[in-house]
C-alpha positions in Angstrom: -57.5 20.4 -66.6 -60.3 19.1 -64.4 -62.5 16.9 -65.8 -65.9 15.7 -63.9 -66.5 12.3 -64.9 -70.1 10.4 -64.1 -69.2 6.7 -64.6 -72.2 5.3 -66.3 -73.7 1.7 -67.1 -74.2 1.5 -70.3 -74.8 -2.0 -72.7 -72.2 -2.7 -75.8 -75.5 -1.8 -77.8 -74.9 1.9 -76.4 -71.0 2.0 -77.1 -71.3 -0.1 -80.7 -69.4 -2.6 -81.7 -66.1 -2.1 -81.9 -64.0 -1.3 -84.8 -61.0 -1.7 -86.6 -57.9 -1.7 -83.9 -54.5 -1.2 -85.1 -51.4 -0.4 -83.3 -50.5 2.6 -81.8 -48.4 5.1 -83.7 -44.9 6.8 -83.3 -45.9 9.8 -83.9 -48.4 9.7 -81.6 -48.2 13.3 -79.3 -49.9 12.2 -76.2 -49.6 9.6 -74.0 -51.1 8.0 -70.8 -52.1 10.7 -68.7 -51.7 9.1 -65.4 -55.8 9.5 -64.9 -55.9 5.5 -63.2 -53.8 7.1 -60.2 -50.8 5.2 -58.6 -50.1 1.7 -58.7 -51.3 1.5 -62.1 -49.5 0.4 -65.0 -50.3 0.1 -68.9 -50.7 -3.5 -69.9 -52.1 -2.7 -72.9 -53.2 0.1 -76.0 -55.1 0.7 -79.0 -55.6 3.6 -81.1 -58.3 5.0 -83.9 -55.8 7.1 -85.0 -56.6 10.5 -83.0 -57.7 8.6 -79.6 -55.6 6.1 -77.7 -57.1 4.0 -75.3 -55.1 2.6 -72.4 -55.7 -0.6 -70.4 -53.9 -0.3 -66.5 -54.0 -2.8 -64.2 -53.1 -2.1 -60.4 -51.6 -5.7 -59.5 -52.0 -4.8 -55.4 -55.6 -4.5 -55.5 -56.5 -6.8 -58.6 -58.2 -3.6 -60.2 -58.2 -2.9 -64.1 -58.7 0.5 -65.5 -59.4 2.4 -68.8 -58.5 5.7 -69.9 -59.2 6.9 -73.4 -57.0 9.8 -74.1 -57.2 12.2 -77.3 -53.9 12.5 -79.0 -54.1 16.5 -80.1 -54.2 15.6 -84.1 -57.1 16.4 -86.3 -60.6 17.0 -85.4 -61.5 17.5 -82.0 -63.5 14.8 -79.8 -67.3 16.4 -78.9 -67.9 13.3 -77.3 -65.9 10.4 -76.1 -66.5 6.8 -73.7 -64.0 4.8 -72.3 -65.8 1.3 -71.1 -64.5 -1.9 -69.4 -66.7 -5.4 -69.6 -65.0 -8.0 -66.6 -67.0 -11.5 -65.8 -70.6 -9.7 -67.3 -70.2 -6.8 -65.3 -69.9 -3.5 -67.8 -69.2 0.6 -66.8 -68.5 3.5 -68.8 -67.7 6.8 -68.5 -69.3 8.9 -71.1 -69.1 12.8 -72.0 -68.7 15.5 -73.7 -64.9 15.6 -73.0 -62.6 16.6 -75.4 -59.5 15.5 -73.9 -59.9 12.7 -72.6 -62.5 10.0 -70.8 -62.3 7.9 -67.7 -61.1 6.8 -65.7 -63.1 3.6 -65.7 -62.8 1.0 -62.6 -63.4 -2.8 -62.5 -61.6 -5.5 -60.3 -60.6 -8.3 -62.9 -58.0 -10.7 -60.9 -58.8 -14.1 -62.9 -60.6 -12.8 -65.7 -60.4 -11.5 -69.1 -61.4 -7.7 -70.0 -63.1 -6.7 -72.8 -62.2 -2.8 -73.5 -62.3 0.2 -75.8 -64.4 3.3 -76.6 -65.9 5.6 -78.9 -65.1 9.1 -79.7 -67.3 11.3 -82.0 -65.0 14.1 -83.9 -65.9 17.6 -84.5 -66.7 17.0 -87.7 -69.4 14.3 -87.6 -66.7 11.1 -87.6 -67.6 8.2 -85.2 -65.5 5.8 -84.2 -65.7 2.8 -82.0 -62.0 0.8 -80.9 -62.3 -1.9 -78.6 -60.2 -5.6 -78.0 -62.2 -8.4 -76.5 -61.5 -10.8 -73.8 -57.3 -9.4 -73.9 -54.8 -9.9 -70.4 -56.9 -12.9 -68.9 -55.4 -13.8 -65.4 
């Protein structure tokens, strides 16, 4: 499925602060789409328990990216963001996707990334998952 994706600017007032993290389930039934493009491999995950939100890095280029992917469980997304914060310098991609959001670009050799999203549910939920300053170097 096609989605058209604006990246955005956005402050962490926008997104929220981030919630609860825990770690990703099992049972999960969908995983990284693949949405970064080659070269990019998942260094790191969080779920809300219906989104899961992946963290690639591209080592060739020094590029970090974030995908936040819907895991087909529950109510459906009506809006979700994936965002990325590298050395002060924030993006987003915000929608009203219900699948998934991103991807979201940021070169990050020899920093920390602060990451996550927000997805609001069919049914009025919000939730905001995010990990601060994770996979320095």
């Amino acid at each position: 499925m096609a989605q058209k994706a604006a990246t955005v600017a956005i402050s962490l007032a926008t997104v929220g602060a981030f919630g609860i993290m825990t770690a990703p389930s099992a049972s999960a039934a969908t995983g990284y789409n693949g949405a970064c493009g080659s070269g990019y491999k998942v260094v790191n995950e969080l779920t809300d328990r219906l989104t899961r939100y992946y963290l690639t890095y591209n080592s060739s280029n020094g590029t970090n990216c974030v995908v936040a992917v819907y895991q087909n469980i529950g109510p459906k997304p009506v809006e979700m963001v994936a965002t990325i914060i590298v050395n002060h310098v924030q993006k987003a991609d915000m929608g009203p996707y219900s699948s998934y959001a991103g991807p979201v670009y940021l070169k990050g050799a020899g920093f920390c990334v602060t990451w996550g999203g927000r997805v609001t549910y069919s049914n009025g939920e919000t939730i905001s998952t995010g990990a601060s300053n994770t996979n320095c170097g």
